[in-house]
Backbone as JSON, one array per atom type, in Angstrom:
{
  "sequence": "XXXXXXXXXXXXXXXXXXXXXXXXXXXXXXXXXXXXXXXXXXXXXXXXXXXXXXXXXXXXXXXXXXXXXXXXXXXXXXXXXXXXXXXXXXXXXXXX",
  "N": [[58.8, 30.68, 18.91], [61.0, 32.33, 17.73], [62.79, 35.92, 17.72], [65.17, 38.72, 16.67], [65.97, 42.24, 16.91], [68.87, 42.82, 15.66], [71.09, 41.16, 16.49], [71.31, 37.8, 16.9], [72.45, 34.95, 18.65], [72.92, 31.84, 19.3], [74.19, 29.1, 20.79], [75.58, 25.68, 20.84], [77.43, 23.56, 22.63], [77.13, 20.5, 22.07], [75.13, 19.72, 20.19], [72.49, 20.69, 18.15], [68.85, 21.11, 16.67], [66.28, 21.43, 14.69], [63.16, 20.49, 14.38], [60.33, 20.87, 11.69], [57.3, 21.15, 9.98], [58.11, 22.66, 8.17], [60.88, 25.16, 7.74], [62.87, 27.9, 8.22], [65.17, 30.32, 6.76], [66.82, 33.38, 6.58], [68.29, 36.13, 5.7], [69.96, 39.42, 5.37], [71.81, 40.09, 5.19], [74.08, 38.16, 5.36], [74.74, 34.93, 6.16], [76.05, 32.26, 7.94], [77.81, 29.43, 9.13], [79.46, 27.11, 10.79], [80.88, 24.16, 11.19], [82.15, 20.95, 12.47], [81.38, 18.19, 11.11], [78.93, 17.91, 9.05], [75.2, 17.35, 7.44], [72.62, 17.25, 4.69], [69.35, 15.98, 4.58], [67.09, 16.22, 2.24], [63.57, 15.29, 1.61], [62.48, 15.58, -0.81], [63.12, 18.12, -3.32], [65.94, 20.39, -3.32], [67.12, 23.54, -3.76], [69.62, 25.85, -5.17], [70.25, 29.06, -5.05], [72.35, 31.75, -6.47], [74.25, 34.41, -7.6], [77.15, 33.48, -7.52], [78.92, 30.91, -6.92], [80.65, 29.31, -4.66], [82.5, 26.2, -4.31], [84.11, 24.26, -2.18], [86.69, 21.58, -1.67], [88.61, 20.63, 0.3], [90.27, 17.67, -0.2], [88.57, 15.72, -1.34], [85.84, 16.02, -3.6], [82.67, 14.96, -4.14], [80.47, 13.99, -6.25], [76.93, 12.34, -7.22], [74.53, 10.9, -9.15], [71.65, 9.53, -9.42], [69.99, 8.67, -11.09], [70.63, 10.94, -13.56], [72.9, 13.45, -14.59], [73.77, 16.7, -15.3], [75.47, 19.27, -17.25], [75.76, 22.39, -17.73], [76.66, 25.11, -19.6], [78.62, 28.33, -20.56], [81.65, 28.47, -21.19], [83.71, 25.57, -19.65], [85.74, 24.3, -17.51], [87.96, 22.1, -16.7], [90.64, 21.21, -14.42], [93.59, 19.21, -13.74], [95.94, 18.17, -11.69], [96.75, 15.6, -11.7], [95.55, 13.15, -13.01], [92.49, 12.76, -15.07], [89.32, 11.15, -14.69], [86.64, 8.87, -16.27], [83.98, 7.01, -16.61], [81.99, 5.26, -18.29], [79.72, 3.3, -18.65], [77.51, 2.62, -20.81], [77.45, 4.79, -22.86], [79.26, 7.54, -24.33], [79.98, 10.77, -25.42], [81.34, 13.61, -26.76], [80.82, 16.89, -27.72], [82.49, 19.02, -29.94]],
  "CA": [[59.22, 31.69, 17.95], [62.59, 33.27, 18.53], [63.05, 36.99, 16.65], [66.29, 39.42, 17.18], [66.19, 43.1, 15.88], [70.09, 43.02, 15.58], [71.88, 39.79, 16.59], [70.64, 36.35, 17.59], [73.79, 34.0, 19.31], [72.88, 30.3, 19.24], [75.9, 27.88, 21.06], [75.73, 24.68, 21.17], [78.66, 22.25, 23.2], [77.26, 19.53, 21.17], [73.91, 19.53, 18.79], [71.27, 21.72, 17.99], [68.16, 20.5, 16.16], [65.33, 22.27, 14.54], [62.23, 19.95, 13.41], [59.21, 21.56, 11.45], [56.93, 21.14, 8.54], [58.61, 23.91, 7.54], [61.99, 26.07, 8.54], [63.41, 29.24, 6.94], [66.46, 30.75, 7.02], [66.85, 35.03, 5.84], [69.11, 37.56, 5.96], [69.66, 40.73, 4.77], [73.13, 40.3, 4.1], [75.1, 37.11, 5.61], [74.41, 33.6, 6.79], [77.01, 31.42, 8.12], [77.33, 28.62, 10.04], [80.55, 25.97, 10.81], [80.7, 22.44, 11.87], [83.01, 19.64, 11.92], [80.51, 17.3, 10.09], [77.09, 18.35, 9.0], [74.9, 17.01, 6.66], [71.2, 18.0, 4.95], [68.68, 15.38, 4.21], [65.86, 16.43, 2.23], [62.76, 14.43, 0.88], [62.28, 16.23, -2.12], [64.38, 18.66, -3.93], [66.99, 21.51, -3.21], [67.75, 24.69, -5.2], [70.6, 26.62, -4.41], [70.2, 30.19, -6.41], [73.53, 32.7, -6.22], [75.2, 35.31, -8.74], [78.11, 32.79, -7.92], [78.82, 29.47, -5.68], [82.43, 28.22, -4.52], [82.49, 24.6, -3.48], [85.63, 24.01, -1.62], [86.59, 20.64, -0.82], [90.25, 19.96, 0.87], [90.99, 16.47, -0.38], [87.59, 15.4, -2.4], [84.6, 16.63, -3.56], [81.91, 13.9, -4.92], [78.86, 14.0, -6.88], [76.25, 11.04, -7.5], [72.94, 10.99, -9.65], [70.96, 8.33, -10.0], [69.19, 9.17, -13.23], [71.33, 11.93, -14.79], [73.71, 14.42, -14.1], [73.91, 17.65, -16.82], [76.16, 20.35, -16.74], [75.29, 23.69, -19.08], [77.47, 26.57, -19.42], [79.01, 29.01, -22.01], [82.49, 27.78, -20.6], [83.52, 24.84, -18.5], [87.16, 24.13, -17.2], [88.81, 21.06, -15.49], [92.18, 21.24, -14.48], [93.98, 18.46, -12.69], [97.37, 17.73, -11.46], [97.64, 14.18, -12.53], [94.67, 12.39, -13.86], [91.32, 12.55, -14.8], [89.32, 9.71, -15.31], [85.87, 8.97, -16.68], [83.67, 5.36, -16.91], [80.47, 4.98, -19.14], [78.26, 1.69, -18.98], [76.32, 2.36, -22.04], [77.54, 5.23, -24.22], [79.5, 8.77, -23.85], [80.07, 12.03, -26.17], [81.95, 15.12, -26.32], [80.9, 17.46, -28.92], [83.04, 20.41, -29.87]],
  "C": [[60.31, 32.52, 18.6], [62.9, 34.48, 17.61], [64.21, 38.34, 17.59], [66.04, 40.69, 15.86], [67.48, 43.33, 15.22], [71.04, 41.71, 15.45], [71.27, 38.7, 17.55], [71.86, 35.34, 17.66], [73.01, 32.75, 19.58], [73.78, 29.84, 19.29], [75.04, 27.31, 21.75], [76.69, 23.46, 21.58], [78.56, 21.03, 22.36], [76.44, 18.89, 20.0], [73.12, 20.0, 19.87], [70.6, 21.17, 16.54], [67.26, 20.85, 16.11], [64.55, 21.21, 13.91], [60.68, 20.57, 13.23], [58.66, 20.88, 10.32], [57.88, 22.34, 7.57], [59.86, 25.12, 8.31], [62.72, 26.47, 7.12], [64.6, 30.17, 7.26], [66.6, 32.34, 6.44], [67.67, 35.8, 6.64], [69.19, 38.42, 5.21], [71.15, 41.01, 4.17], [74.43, 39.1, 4.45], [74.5, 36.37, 6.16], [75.65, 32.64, 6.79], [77.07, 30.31, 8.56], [78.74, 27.81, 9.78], [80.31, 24.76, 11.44], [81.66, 21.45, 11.96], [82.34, 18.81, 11.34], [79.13, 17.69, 10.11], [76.45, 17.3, 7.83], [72.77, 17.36, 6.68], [70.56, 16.42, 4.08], [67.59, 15.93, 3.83], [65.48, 15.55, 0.6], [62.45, 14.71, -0.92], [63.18, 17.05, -3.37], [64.47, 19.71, -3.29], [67.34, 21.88, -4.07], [68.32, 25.43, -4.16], [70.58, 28.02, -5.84], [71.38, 31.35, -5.66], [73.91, 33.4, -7.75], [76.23, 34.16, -8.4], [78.52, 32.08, -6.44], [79.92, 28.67, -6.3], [81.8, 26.73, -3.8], [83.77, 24.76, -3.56], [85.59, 22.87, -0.98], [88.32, 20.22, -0.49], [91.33, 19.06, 0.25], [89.89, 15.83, -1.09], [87.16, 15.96, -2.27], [83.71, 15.57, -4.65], [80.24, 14.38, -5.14], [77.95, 13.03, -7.53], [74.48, 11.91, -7.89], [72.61, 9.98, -10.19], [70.47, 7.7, -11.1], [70.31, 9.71, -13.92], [72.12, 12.86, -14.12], [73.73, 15.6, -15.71], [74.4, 18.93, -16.2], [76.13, 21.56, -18.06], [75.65, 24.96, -18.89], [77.81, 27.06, -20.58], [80.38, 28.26, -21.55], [82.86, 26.87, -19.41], [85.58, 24.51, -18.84], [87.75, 23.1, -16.41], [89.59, 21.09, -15.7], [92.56, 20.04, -13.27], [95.59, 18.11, -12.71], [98.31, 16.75, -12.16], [96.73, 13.54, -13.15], [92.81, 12.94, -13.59], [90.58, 11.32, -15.85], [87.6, 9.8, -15.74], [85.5, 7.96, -17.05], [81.83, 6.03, -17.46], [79.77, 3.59, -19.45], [78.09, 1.52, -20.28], [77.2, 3.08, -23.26], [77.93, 6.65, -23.56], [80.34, 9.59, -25.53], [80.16, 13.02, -25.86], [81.52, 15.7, -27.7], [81.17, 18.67, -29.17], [82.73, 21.32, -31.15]]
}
C-alpha cells in the first residue's frame, strides 16, 4: 500500500505494472499520465463518465464493435477534408 498526503512521483526508465483483483485510480482534481504506446485490456466492460471527453488522434482514430455500435445525441457533426465513406453488409438508414 503506497499513500501520499500531497504528491506521489512514480518513474519508470522502462515499465511499470500494477496486477490486482482490483486497482483504483482518484483524485481530487487531475490525473494524467503519458506514454509512447499504452494500451488497456479489460475482461468485462469500461465506462468512461465526464461533463465532456476529447479524443485526439494525430493521423487516425478507429472504432470496432462486434455486435453494435449506437451513437445518441441531440446533435452530431462530421466534418472531413476529403471523403467519408461508409459499408453495410445487410442494411443501413438515416432518418431525418
Amino acid at each position: 500500500r503506497v499513500s501520499s498526503s500531497r504528491v506521489l512521483d512514480i518513474v519508470s526508465g522502462e515499465s511499470l505494472s500494477a496486477t490486482s483483483d482490483s486497482v483504483s485510480v482518484s483524485s481530487g482534481s487531475h490525473v494524467s499520465g503519458s506514454a509512447a504506446s499504452a494500451s488497456l485490456d479489460v475482461s468485462s466492460d469500461v465506462r468512461v463518465a465526464a461533463s465532456d471527453i476529447d479524443v485526439v488522434a494525430g493521423r487516425r482514430l478507429s472504432a470496432y464493435a462486434g455486435e453494435s455500435l449506437a451513437l445518441a445525441s441531440d446533435a452530431v457533426a462530421v466534418n472531413a477534408g476529403s471523403t467519408v465513406s461508409m459499408f453495410a453488409s445487410e442494411s443501413a438508414s438515416v432518418v431525418v
